[in-house]
TISE-860656 format. One line per 5 residues: their letters; for each residue x, y, z of C-alpha. Coordinates in pm, 1 decimal. Example, Ala and Ser with C-alpha at 12.3 -4.5 7.8 and 13.67 -1.06 7.14 Angstrom:
// TISE-860656
as> 1230.0:-450.0:780.0 ~ 1367.0:-106.0:714.0 $
***
This chain:
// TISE-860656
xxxxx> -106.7:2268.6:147.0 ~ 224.2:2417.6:184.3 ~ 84.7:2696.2:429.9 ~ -40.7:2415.6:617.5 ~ 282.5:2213.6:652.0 $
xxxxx> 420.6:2572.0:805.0 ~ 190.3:2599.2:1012.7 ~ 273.8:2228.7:1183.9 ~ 565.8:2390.1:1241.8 ~ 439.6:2675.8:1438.9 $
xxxxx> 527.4:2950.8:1150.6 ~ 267.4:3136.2:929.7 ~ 459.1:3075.4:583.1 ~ 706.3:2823.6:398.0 ~ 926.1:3162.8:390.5 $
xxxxx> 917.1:3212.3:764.2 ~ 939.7:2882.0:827.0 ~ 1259.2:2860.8:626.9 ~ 1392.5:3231.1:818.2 ~ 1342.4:3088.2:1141.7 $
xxxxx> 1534.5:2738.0:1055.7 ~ 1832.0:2954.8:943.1 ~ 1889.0:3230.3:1219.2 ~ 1811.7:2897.6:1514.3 ~ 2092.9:2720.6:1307.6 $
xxxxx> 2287.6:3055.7:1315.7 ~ 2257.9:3113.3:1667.5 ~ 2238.2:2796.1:1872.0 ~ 2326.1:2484.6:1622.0 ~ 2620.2:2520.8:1432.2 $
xxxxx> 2721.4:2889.4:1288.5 ~ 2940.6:2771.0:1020.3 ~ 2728.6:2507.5:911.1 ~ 2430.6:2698.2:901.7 ~ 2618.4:2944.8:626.1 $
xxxxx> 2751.2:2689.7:440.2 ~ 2387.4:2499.3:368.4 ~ 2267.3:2850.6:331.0 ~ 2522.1:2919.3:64.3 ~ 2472.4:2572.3:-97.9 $
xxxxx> 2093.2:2660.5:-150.7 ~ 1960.3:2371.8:112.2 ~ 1572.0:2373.9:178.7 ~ 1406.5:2291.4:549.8 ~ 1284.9:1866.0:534.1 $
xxxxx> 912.7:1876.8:609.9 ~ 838.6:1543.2:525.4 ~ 963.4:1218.7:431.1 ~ 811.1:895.2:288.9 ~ 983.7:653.2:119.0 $
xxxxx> 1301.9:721.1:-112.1 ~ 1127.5:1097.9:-154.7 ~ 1164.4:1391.8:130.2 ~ 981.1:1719.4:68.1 ~ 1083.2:2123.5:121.7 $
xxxxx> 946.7:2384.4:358.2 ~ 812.4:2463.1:-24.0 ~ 663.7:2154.2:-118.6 ~ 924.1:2030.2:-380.1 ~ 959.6:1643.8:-386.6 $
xxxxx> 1326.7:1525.1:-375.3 ~ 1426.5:1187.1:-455.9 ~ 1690.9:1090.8:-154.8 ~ 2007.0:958.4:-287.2 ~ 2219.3:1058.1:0.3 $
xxxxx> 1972.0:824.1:263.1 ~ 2076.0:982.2:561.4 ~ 2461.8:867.9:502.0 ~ 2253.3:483.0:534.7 ~ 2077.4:503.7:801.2 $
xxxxx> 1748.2:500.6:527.0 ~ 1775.2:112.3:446.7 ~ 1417.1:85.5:418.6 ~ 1391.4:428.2:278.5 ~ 1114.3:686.1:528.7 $
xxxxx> 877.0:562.1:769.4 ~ 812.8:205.9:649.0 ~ 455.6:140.1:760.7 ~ 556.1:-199.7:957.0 ~ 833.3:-35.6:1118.1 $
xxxxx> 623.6:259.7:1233.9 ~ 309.5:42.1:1286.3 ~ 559.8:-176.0:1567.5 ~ 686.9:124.0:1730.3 ~ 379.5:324.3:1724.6 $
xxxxx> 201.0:-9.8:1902.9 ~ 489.8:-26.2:2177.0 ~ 454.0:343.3:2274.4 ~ 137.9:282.4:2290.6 ~ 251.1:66.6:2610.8 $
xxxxx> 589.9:233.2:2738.3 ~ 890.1:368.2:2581.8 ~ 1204.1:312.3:2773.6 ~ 1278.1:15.5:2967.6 ~ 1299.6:47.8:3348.2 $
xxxxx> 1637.8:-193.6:3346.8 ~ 1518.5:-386.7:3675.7 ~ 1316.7:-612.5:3514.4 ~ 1329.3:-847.9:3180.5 ~ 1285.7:-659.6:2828.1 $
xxxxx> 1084.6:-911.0:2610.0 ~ 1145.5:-691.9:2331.0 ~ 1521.6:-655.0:2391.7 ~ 1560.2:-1053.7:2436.8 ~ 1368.0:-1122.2:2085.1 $
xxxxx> 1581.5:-847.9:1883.1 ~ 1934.4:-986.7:2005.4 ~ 1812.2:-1354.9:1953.4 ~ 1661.8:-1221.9:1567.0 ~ 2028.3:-1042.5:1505.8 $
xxxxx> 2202.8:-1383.8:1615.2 ~ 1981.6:-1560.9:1376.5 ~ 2099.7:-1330.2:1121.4 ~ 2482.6:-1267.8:1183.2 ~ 2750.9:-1480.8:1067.2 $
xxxxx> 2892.9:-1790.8:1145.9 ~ 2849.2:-1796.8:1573.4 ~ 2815.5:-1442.8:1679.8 ~ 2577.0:-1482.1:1936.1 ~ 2594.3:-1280.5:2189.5 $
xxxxx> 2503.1:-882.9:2141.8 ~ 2477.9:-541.6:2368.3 ~ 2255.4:-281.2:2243.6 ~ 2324.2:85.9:2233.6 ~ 2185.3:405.4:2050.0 $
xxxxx> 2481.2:475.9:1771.6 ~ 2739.5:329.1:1591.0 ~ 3019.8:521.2:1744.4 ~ 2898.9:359.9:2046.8 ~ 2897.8:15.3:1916.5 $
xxxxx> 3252.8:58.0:1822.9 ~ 3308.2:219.9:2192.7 ~ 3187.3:-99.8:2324.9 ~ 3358.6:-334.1:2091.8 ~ 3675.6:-186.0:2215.3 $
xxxxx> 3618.7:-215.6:2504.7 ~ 3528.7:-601.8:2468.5 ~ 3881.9:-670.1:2285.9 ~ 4085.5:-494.6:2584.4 ~ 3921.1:-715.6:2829.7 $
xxxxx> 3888.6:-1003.7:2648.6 ~ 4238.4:-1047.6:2504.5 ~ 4423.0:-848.7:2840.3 ~ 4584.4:-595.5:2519.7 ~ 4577.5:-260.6:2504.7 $
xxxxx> 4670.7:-170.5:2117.3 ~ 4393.3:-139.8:1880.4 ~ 4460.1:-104.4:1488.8 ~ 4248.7:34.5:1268.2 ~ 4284.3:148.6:912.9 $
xxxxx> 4403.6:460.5:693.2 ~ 4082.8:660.7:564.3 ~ 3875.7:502.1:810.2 ~ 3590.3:680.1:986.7 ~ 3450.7:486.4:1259.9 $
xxxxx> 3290.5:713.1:1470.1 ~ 3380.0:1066.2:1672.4 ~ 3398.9:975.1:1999.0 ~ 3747.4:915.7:2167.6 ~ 3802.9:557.7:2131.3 $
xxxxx> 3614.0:542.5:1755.8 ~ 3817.9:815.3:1659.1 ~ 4152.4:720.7:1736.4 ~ 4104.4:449.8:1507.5 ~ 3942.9:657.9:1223.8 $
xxxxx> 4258.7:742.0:1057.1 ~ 4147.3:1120.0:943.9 ~ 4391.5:1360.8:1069.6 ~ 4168.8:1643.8:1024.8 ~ 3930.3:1529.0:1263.0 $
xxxxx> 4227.5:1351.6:1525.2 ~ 4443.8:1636.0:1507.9 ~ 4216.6:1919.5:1777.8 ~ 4164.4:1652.8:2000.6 ~ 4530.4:1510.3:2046.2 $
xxxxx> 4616.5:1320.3:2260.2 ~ 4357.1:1014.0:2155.9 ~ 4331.7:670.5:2301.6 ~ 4714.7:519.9:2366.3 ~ 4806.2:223.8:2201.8 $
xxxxx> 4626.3:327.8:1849.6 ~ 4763.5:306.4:1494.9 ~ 4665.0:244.1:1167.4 ~ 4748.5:23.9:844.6 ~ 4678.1:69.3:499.1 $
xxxxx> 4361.5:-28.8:367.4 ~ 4312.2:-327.0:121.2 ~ 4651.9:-472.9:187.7 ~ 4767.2:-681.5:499.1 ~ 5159.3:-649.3:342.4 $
xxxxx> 5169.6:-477.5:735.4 ~ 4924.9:-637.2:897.9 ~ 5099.8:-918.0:1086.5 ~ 5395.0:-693.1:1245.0 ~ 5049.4:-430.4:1343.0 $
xxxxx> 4836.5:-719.9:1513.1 ~ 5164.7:-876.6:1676.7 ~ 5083.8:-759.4:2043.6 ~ 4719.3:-605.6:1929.1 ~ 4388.4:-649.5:2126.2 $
xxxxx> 4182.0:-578.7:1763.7 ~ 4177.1:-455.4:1406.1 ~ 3912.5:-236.8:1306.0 ~ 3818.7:-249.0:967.2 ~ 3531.1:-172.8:758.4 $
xxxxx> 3418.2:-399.1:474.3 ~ 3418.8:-80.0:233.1 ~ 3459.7:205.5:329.6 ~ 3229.5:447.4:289.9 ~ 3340.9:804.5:491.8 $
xxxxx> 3689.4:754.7:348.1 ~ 3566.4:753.0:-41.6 ~ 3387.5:393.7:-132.9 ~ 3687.7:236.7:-125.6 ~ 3602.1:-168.7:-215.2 $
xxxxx> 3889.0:-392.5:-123.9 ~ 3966.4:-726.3:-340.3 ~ 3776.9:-1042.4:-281.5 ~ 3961.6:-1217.7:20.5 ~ 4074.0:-879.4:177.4 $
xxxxx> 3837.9:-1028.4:476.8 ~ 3957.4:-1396.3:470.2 ~ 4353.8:-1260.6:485.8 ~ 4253.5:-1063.4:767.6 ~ 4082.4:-1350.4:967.1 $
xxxxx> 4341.9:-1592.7:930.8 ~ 4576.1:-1303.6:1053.4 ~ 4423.5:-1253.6:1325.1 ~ 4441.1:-1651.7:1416.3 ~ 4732.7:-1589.2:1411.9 $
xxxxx> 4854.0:-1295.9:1618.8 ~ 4554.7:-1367.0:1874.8 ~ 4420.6:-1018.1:1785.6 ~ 4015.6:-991.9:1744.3 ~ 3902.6:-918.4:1375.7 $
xxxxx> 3585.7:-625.2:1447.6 ~ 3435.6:-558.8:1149.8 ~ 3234.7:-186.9:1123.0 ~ 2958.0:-341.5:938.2 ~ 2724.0:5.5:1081.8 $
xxxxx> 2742.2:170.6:698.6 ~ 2772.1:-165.4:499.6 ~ 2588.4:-424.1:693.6 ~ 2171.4:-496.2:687.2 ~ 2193.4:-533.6:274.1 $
xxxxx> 2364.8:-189.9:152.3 ~ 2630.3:-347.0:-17.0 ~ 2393.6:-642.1:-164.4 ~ 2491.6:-892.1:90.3 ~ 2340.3:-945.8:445.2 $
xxxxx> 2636.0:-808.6:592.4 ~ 2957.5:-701.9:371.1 ~ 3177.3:-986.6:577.5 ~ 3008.5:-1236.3:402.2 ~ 3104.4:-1172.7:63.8 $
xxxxx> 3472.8:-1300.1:176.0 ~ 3275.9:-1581.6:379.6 ~ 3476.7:-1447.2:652.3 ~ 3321.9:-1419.3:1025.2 ~ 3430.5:-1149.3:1238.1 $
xxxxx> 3483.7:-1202.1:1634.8 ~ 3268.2:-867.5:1688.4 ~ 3047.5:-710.1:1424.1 ~ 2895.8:-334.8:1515.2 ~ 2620.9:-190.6:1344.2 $
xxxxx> 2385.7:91.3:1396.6 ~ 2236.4:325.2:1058.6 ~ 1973.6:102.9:908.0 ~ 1943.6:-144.1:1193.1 ~ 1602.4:80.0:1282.8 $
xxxxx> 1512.6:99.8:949.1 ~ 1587.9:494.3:973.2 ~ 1264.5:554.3:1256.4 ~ 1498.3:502.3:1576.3 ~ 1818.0:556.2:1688.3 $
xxxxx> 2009.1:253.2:1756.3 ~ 2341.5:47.1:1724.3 ~ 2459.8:-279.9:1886.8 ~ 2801.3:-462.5:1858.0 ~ 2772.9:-895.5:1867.0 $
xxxxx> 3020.1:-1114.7:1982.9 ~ 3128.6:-1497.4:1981.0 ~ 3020.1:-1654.0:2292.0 ~ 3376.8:-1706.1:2387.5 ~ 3500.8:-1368.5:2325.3 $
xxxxx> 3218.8:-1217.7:2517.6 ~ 3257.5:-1440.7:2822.0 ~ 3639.7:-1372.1:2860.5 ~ 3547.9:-984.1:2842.7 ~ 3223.0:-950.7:3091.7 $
xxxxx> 3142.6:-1303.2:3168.5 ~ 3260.9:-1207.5:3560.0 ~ 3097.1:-888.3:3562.9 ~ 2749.1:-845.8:3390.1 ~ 2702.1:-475.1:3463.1 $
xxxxx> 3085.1:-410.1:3331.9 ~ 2910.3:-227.1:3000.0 ~ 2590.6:-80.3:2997.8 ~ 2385.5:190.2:2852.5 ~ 2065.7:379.8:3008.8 $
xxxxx> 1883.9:409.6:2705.3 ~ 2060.7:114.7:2484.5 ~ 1818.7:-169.4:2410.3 ~ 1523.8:36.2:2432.5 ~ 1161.3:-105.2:2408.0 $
xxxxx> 1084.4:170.2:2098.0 ~ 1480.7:69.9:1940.0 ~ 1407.5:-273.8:1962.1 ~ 1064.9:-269.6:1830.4 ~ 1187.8:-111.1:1552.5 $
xxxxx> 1449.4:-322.7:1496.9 ~ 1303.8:-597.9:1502.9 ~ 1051.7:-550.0:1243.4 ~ 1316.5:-374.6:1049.4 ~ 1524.9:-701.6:1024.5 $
xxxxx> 1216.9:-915.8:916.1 ~ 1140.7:-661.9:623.2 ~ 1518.1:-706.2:543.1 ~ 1459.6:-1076.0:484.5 ~ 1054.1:-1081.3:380.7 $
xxxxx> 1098.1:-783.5:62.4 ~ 1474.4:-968.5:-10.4 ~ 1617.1:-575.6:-24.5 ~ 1961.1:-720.7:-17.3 ~ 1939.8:-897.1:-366.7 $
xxxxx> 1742.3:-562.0:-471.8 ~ 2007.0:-371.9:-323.7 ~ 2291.2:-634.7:-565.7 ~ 2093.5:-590.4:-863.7 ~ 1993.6:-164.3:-821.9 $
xxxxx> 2343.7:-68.3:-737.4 ~ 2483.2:-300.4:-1029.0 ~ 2273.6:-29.8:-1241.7 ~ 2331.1:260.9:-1070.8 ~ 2760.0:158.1:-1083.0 $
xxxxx> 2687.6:63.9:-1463.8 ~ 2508.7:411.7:-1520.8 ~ 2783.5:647.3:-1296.5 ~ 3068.8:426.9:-1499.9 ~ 2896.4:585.6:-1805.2 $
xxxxx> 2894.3:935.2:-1694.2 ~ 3266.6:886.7:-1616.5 ~ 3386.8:796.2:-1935.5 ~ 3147.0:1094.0:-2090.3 ~ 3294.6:1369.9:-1897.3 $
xxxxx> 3688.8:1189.5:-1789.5 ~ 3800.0:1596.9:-1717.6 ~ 3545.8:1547.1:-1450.8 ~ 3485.0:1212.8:-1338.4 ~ 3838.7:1020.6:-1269.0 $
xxxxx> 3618.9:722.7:-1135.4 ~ 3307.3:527.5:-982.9 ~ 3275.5:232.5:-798.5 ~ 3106.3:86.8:-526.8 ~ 2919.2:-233.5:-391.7 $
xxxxx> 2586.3:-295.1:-378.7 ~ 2405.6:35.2:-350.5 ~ 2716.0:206.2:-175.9 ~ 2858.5:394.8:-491.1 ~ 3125.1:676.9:-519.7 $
xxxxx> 3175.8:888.7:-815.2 ~ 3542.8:1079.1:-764.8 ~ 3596.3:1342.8:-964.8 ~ 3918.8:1468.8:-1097.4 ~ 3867.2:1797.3:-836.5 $
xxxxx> 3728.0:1919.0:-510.5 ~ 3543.5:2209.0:-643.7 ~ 3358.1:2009.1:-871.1 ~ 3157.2:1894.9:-603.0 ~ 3024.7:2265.4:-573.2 $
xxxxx> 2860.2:2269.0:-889.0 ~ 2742.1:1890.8:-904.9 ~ 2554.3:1839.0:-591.3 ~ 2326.3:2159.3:-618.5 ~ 2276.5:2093.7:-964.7 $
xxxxx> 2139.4:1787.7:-902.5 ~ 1954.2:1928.1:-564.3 ~ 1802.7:2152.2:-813.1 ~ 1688.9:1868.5:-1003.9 ~ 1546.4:1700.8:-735.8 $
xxxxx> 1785.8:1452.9:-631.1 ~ 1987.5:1444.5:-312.7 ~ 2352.7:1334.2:-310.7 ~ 2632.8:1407.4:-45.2 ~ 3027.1:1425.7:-34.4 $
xxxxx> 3214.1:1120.7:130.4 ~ 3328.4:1286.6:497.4 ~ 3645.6:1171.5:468.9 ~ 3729.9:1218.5:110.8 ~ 3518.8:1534.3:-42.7 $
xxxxx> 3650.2:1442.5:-421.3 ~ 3400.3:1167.9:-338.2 ~ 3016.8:1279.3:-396.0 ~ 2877.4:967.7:-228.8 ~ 2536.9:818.6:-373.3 $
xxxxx> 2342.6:581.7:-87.7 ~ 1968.3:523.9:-184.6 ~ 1741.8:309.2:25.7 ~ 1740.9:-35.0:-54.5 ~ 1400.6:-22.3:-168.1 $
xxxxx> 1455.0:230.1:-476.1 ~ 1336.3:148.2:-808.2 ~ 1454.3:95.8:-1168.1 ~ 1313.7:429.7:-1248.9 ~ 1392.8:597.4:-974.8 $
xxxxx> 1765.5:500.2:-1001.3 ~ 1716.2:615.5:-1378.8 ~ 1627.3:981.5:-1235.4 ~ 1933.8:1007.5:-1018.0 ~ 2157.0:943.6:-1306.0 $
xxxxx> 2029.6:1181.4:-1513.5 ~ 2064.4:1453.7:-1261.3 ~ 2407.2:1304.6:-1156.6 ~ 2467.1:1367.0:-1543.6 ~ 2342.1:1703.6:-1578.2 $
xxxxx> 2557.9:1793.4:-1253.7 ~ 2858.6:1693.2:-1441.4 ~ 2804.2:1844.8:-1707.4 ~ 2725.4:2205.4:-1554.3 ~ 3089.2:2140.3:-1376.0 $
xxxxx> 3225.6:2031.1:-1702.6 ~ 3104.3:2368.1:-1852.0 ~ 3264.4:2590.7:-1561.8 ~ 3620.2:2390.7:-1646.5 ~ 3771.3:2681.9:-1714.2 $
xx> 3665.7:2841.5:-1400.4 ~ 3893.4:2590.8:-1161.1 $
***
């Protein structure tokens, strides 16, 4: 069996299979990165079903990282991949001259959904594009240039996303960004109303998840829409990680009740078998941006007969297996169990917290990370490091794990801990 999975591959054994992953990575991916994985003992995905991916070997892994949450519905969810496999069936790509049925019944589905009166939606293929767009939207709908976003925030890596990410390390090689960018502190909106004086938008993510699970306090959201009443800036909330159940709600926004003027999203909006991302709008804020000029925005590929497809069927599993209450009540146990493991090992752990099943574990130091995450690799369990904040191993299941299965991870989040714990003296 595991000759055979090589052989899909075009390569006689797991072993060459796994040579000739490395020295393409080497030589036309990404040098660096390819050593570093190589270093940190990662295998070559095969397959993937579920919450469980399997090695070039054949070793089951139970995924914990979820594709940084794009894996709401964990791997190839049979009605997701029964709706796209139907529509390619028929045609892929839309032909943009005519009507897209498919494209009309997801945006209508997502307005259905979203909070409050979003309404109105443009469909893309990422959420760094979503944010692009969304921009864009609050400079032509407000007639402002400045755009605020947040400290730790990671919204994306393209120009506009990025200059509101506030992450030096990635700004800093590509100075100068967008003008007219800054950013607040997170949490707090002490500086918010001097910021959003003259601002088209503030950018802000429900939790953040690149910059280390940060969860602000209950009414961080409402402060912030009443702020922006105020100042005339648009609130956009980055719901791409935390919306579509993650962080046990529908969306993140309405744990505060509080209803954005844009929302973008993207990751699990697929259900983890397409690429997409969208950004929705109130119907006023939309017509003041393109409402002269319908071809103002648009994407080749965005809204997509397969991305659409997908989507929608990924949105009615959403509601039909209620995976944002399962997400509520499996990350309330999997927060309860990494708690535990903190106060066990406190030389290693300095804290966890999350929402939903968006949970950080922050350890006391960076290296500790080294040991942790291939211990727990080696155990069968994937984890990953927050991007923005790697004292932050980041733990991001699909919404459709189990009791047991959370059980697993903590045990080899444990055993990770404790390996680090033992090689103290060694850092």
């Amino acid at each position: 069996m595991i000759e055979e999975r090589a052989e899909l591959y075009g390569a006689p054994t797991p072993q060459a299979l796994a040579d000739e992953t490395y020295e393409n990575y080497k030589e036309f991916v990404n040098p660096p990165l390819a050593r570093v994985m190589k270093l940190a003992g990662s295998p070559v995905e095969v397959r993937a079903q579920g919450c469980t991916i399997w090695d070039h070997t054949g070793k089951a892994y139970l995924d914990f990282a979820g594709g940084y949450g794009v894996f709401t519905l964990g791997y190839a969810h049979p009605r997701v991949v029964a709706a796209v496999s139907a529509q390619l069936e028929r045609f892929a790509l839309s032909g943009k001259t005519m009507f897209n049925v498919l494209l009309g019944r997801a945006a209508r589905r997502l307005a259905e959904l979203a909070p409050g009166d979003l309404q109105i939606s443009f469909w893309c293929n990422s959420g760094t594009e979503a944010i692009e767009g969304a921009i864009k939207l609050a400079r032509a709908a407000t007639g402002r240039a400045k755009v605020v976003g947040t400290h730790g925030a990671f919204h994306g890596k393209t120009f506009g996303a990025l200059s509101v990410s506030g992450r030096e390390n990635f700004q800093a090689p590509f100075r100068p960004l967008l003008a007219d960018s800054s950013c607040v502190p997170y949490g707090t909106t002490d500086a918010l109303d001097d910021a959003l004086r003259d601002a088209a938008a503030f950018v802000v993510e429900p939790v953040q998840g690149e910059g280390g699970v940060h969860v602000p306090a209950d009414g961080y959201l409402r402060d912030v829409r009443a702020i922006c009443d105020r100042t005339g800036a648009l609130f956009i909330a980055d719901e791409i990680q935390t919306g579509l159940g993650r962080c046990g709600y529908r969306f993140a926004c309405n744990r505060d009740d509080a209803v954005p003027d844009v929302m973008t999203l993207a990751k699990g909006l697929s259900g983890g078998v397409v690429p997409v991302g969208a950004f929705i709008a109130r119907p006023g804020v939309w017509k003041r941006a393109f409402g002269r000029d319908p071809l103002l925005h648009t994407s080749t590929f965005g809204g997509n007969e397969l991305a659409c497809a997908a989507a929608l069927a990924a949105l009615d599993v959403l509601e039909d297996e209620g995976l944002a209450q399962r997400a509520r009540a499996r990350g309330e146990q999997l927060l309860r169990g990494a708690r535990a493991v903190a106060a066990e090992y406190p030389a290693v752990v300095r804290d966890a917290r999350g929402l939903g099943l968006l949970v950080g574990v922050e350890l006391t130091n960076e290296g500790y990370g080294g040991s942790i995450i291939p211990e727990m690799l080696k155990r069968g369990v994937t984890a990953a490091w927050a991007l923005g904040a790697q004292r932050v191993i980041r733990l991001e299941p699909p919404l459709i794990v189990t009791e047991s299965e959370v059980e697993r991870a903590l045990e080899a989040l444990r055993a990770g801990v404790a390996a680090a714990h033992a090689k103290l003296g060694d850092l």
